[in-house]
N, C-alpha and C positions, 0 to 999 in steps of 0.2 A: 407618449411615455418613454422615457430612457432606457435602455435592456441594460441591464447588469451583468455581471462575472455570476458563470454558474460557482456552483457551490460542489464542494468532492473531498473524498476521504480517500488516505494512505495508509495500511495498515502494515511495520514492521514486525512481522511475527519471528522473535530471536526464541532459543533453547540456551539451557546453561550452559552448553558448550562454545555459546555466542555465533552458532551456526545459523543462517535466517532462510526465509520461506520464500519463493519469488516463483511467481506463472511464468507461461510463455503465452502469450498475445495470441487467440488466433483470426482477431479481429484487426481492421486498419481500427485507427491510427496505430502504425510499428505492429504490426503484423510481424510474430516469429520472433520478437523482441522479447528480452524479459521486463520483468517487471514487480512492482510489490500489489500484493492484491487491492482494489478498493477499488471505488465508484461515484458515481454522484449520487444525493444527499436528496432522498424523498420530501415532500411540502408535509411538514406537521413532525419530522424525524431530526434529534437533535443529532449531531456530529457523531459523539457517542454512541446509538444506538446505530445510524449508519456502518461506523465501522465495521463492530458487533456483526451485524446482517452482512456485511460485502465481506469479509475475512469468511464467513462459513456458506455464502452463497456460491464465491468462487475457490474454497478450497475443501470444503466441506467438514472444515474445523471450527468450534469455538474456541475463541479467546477473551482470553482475561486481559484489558487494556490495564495499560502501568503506567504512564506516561504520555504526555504529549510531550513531540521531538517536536514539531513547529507549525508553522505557515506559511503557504509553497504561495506568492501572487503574481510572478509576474507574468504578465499578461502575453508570454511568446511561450508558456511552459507548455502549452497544448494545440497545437496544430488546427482541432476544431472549434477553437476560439477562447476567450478569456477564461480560463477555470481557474478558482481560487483552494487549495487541498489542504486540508487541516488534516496532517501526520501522525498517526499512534505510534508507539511502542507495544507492543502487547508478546504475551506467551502463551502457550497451546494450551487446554484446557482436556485434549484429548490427542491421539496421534494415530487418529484412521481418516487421514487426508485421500478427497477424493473431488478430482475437477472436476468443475462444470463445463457447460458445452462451449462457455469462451474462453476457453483455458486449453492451449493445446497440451500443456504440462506444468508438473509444478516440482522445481526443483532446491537443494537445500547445497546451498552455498557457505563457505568463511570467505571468500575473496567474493569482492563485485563482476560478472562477468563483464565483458566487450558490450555487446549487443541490448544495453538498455534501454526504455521509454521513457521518452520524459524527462524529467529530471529525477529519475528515482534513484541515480548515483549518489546524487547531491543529499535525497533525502539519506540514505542509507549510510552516507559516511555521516551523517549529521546523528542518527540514531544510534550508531555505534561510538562514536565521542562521548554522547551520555549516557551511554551502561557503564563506558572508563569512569566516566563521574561519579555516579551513582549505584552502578551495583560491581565495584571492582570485586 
C-alpha cells in the first residue's frame, strides 16, 4: 500500500486589533521557534473540529473559526515528512490563554517574528491579506 501525506491543521487566531496568537515550539521540529498553534488531524475528526481542539489544546482558548485562509501541500513544508495543513482564521472566544506542556510560550504579535516554523510566515501574511479583504 502507498503512505500518503499526513493530514494537519493551522489555526490564525487574530483580535480586532489585527494582533495574532503564536506558541513557541518546545518540541523539535524548530524547537524555540514560533509558530501558529495546530496539529494533526485525528481518524474520524473533520479539519474543522481538529482546529477547534488544537487552538484550545495548545493554547487553552476556544475559538470561533471564520474563514479558511488556505492549503499549505508542499511536500518540503515539514521536516518530519509530507504533511498537508488546511489553515483557519479564527477569533478568541475567551481570553484566559493558557499553554500546554508543548508550548514553551504563547505570544501576541502585529509583526511576524524572525524565528518561525514552517511555513507559518507564509501562512500568516496569507491570513492577514484576507482580513484586508474581508473584514477591513
Amino acid at each position: 500500500m502507498e503512505r500518503g501525506p499526513s493530514l494537519a491543521v493551522d489555526i490564525l487566531i487574530v483580535f480586532p486589533d489585527k494582533s495574532f496568537v503564536l506558541i513557541k515550539r518546545s518540541n523539535p521540529p524548530f524547537k524555540g521557534f514560533w509558530a501558529l498553534p495546530g496539529g494533526f488531524v485525528n481518524y474520524g475528526e473533520t479539519v474543522e473540529q481538529a482546529a477547534i481542539r488544537e487552538a484550545e489544546e495548545e493554547t487553552g482558548v476556544r475559538v470561533k473559526l471564520l474563514k479558511l485562509i488556505g492549503v499549505y501541500s508542499d511536500p518540503n513544508r515539514d521536516p518530519r515528512g509530507h504533511v498537508v495543513s488546511v489553515a483557519f482564521l479564527a477569533k478568541p472566544l475567551e481570553l484566559d490563554f493558557k499553554p500546554s506542556v508543548e508550548v514553551e510560550e504563547i505570544g501576541f504579535f502585529r509583526d511576524i517574528p524572525e524565528k518561525m516554523a514552517f511555513d507559518h510566515a507564509k501562512i500568516i501574511r496569507d491570513g492577514l491579506k484576507l482580513i484586508e479583504r474581508n473584514f477591513p
